[in-house]
N, C-alpha and C positions, 0 to 999 in steps of 0.2 A: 045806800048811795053807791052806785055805781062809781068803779076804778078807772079811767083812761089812762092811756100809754101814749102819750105825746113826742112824736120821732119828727123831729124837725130834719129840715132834708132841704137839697138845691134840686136832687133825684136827678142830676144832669150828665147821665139821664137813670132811673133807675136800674136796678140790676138784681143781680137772683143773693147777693150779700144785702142787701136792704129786703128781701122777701122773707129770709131766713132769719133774718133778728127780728123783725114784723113779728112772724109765727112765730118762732120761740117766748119773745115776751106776751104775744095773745096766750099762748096756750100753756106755758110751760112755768108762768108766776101767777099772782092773784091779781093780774089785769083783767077786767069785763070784755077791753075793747085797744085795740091801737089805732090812731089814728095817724098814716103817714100827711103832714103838713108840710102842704110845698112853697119853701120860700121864695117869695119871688127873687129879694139878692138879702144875703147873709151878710151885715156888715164887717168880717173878718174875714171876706174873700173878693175877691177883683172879678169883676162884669164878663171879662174876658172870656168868649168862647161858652157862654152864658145862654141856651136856648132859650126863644121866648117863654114864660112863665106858663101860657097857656098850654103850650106843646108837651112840656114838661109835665103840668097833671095831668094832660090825656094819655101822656104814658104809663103813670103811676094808675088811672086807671084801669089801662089794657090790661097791666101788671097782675091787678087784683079783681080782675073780674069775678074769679071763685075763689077767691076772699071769703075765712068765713072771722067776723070778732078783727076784720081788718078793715078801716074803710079811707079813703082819701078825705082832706082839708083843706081846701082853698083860703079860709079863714086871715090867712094873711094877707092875701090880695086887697083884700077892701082897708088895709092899713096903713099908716105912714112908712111912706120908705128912706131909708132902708128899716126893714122889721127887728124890734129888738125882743127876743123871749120875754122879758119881764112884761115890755109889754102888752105881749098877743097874751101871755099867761092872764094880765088882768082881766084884760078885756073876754075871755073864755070865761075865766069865774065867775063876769058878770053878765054874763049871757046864757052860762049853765050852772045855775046856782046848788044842782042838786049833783051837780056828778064833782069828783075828787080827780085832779089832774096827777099824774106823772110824769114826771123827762123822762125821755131816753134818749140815752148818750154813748158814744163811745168814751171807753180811756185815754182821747186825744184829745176829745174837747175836754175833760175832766181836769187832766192837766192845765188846758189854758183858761178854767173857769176864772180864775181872777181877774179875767181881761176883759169879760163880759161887764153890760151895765147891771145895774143891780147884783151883784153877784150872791150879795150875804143874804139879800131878803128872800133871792131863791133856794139859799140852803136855808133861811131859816121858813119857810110856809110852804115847801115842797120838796118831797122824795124824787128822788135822781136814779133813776135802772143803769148803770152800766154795765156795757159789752166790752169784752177785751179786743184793743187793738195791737198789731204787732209792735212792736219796742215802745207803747207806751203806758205808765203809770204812776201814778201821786200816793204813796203808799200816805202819806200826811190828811189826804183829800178822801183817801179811802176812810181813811177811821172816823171820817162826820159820820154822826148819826143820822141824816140824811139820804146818804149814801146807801146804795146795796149794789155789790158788784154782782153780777149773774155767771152763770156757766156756760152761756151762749155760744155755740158753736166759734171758732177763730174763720175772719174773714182777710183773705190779704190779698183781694184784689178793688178796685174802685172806680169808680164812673169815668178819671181822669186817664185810667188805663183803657176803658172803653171808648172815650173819644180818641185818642191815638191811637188807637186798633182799629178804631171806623177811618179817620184821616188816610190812617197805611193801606187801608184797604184789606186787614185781615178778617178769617174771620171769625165772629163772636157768637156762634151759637153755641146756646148752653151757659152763657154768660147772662142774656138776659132772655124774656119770654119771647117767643116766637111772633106776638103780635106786636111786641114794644121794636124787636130788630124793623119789621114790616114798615111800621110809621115811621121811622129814621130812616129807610131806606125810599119810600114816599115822600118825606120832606125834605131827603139830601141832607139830615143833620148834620152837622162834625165832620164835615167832607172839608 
């Protein structure tokens, strides 16, 4: 039975910190595969400044063109909105009945797991990969058996800094890939 790595994301817009935990959990734990899954709206975050869904995965593709054990997930799109994990979780199990799902998360959302729907049924029928984020931790949350925190390189920059850096009109290369800046500057993203 193949491992997946399930990285829920807004990717709004992606960035070379969502590549780098990508590949480190493809390559660097006993995942087969990650799959970055682009939400279309997260219901624990506001619309606001929000690229359309579609623009978004085409980013996440540009992203991972030589992707290797990484591949993009539209999978939310054809779901009830707003998408809640528990249930795209279901509906993957019953759609791949021979692969083993895992989240991956940062220690931001870890902390706010109690907020989520279902929260218990996902600590109790699925493993959780966390990444360290800066100032945050559940040492309590840590100790599920569930849980594995990772070694994942520290990321402390984020898409919301990249939309203000596109607004300001700085610029962000090296931040994200050369063909993801390209279609933001083609579609006038974040302007």
């Amino acid at each position: 039975m193949s491992k997946i790595g399930l990285f829920f994301g807004s990717f709004n817009p992606i960035h070379i910190g969502h590549l780098i935990i990508a590949n480190y959990m493809a390559n660097h734990t006993d995942l087969s595969e990650v799959w970055l899954v682009v939400s279309p709206h997260n219901p624990l975050k506001k619309k606001d400044n929000l690229a359309n869904m579609y623009d978004r995965l085409e980013m996440v593709n540009l992203a991972l063109a030589d992707a290797e054990n990484i591949k993009s997930s539209d999978f939310e799109f054809r779901l009830k909105q707003p998408s809640y994990t528990i249930d795209t979780l279901t509906h993957l199990k019953e759609r791949y009945p021979q692969k083993e799902f895992v989240l991956i998360m940062g220690s931001d959302n870890l902390v706010s797991l109690k907020k989520w729907k279902n929260y218990e049924i996902i600590l109790r029928d699925y493993q959780i990969y966390v990444y360290p984020r800066p100032d945050y931790y559940d040492e309590e949350m840590a100790k599920h058996s569930s849980i594995t925190i990772t070694t994942t390189p520290l990321m402390e920059f984020s898409s919301t800094f990249i939309r203000k850096s596109v607004a300001a009109n700085k610029n962000i290369k090296y931040f994200l890939p050369d063909a993801v800046i390209d279609f933001i500057d083609k579609k006038g993203l974040y302007r």
